[in-house]
C-alpha positions in Angstrom: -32.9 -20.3 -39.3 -33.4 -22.5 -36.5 -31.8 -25.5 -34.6 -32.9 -28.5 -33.1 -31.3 -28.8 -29.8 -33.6 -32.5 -27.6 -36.1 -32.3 -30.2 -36.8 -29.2 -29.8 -36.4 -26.4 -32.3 -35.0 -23.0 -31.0 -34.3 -19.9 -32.8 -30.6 -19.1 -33.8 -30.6 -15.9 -32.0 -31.9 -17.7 -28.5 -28.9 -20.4 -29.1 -26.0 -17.6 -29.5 -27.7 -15.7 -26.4 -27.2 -18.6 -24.5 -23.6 -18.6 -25.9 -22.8 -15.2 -25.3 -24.3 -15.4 -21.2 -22.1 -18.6 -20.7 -19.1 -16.6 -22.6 -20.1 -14.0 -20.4 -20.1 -16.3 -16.9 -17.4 -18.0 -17.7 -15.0 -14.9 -18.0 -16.5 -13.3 -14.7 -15.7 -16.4 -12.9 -12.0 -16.7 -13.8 -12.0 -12.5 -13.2 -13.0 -13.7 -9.5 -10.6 -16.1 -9.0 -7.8 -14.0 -10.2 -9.1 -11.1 -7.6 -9.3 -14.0 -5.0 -5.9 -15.6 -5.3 -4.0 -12.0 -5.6 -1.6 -11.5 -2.9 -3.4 -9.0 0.5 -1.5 -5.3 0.8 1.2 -6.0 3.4 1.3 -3.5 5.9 4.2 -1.3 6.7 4.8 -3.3 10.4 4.3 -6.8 8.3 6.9 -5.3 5.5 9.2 -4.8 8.3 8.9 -8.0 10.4 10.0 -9.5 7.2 13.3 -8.0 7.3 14.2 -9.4 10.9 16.6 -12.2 10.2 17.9 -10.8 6.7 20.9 -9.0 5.8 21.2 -5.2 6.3 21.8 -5.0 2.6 18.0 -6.3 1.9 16.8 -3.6 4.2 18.8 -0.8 2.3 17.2 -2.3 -1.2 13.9 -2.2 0.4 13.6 1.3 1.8 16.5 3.2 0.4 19.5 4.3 1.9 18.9 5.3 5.7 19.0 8.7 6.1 21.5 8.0 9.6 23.3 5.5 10.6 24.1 5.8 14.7 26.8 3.2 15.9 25.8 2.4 19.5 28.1 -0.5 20.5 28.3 -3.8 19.2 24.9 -2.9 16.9 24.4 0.1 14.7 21.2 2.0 14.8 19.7 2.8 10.6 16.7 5.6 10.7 14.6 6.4 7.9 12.5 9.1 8.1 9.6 10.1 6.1 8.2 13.4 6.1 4.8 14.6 4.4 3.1 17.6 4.9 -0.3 17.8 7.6 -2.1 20.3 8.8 -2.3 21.4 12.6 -6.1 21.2 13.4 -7.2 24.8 13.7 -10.1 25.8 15.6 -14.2 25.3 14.5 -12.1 22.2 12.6 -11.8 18.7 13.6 -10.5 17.5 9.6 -6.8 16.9 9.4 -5.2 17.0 6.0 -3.7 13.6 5.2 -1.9 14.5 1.4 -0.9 17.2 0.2 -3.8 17.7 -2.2 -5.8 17.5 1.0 -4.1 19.8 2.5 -4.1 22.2 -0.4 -7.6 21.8 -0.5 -7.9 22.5 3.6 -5.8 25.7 2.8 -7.7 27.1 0.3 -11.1 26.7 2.3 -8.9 28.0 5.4 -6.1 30.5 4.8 -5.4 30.4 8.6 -5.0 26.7 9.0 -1.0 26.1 10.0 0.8 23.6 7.6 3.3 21.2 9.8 5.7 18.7 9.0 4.7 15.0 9.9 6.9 12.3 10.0 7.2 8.9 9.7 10.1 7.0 11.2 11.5 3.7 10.5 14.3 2.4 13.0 16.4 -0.7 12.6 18.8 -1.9 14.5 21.8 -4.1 12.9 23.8 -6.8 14.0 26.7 -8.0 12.5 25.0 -6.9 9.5 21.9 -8.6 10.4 18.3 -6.8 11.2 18.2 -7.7 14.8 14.5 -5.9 14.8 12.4 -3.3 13.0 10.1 -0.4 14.6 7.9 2.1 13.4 7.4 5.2 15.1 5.7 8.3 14.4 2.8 9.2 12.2 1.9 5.9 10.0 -0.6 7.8 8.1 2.9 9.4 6.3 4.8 6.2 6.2 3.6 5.6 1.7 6.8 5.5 0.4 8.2 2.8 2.9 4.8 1.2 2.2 5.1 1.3 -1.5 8.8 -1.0 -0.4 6.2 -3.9 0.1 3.0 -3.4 -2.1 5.2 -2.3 -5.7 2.1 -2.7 -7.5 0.1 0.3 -5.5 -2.0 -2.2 -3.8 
């Protein structure tokens, strides 16, 4: 069978091709776009800076329930503290496990490597039930779960 496409006559199976590569570019395109217009990860400091300004409450839904709350005059102090396990770097070994499969891993290829706890430490201080300001402190590489408070879809 055959088609006559400007006076020409082209094959069915060229025509459908043609179909199927335009089909084709049309879906990659909008796949592109959707990629482009996605929101960027937020980092953990970026997360936080959002909070200034907002109610304590927002803070607590965002992170959890701090794990102290230190009254220090007219402002209480709200810590949250993350801890994840790293290794110490041992010697003839510059590689640091980062997660704790890494770190399983590291142990098993060197039984004398020290596990020790790393944290990650998020400090807020509150005004009148207000986040006057947010700080991070520690090790960020352990800071995923607050991170996970900002990017929910794993980003």
């Amino acid at each position: 069978m055959t088609v006559a496409l400007h006076a020409l006559t082209v094959p069915a199976a060229i025509i459908e091709r043609l179909r199927m590569k335009r089909a084709l570019a049309i879906l990659l395109l909008t796949a592109l776009a959707a990629c482009a217009s996605a929101p960027k990860p937020m980092s953990l400091e970026d997360g936080l800076r959002t909070l200034v300004g907002k109610p304590a409450s927002t803070a607590v839904a965002a992170l959890g329930n701090p794990d102290t709350m230190r009254p220090q005059g007219a402002v209480t102090l709200y810590l949250w503290t993350a801890k994840q396990p790293s290794l110490a770097p041992t010697p003839g070994s510059d590689k640091i496990g980062k997660t704790a499969r890494e770190v399983a891993a590291a142990l098993r290829q060197n039984p004398n490597a020290v596990p020790q706890p790393s944290t990650c430490n998020v400090t807020m201080t509150i005004a009148r039930g207000i986040v006057a300001s947010a700080h991070l402190t520690g090790d960020p590489a352990r800071c995923g779960a607050f991170l996970r408070a900002f990017n929910p879809h794993g980003e």
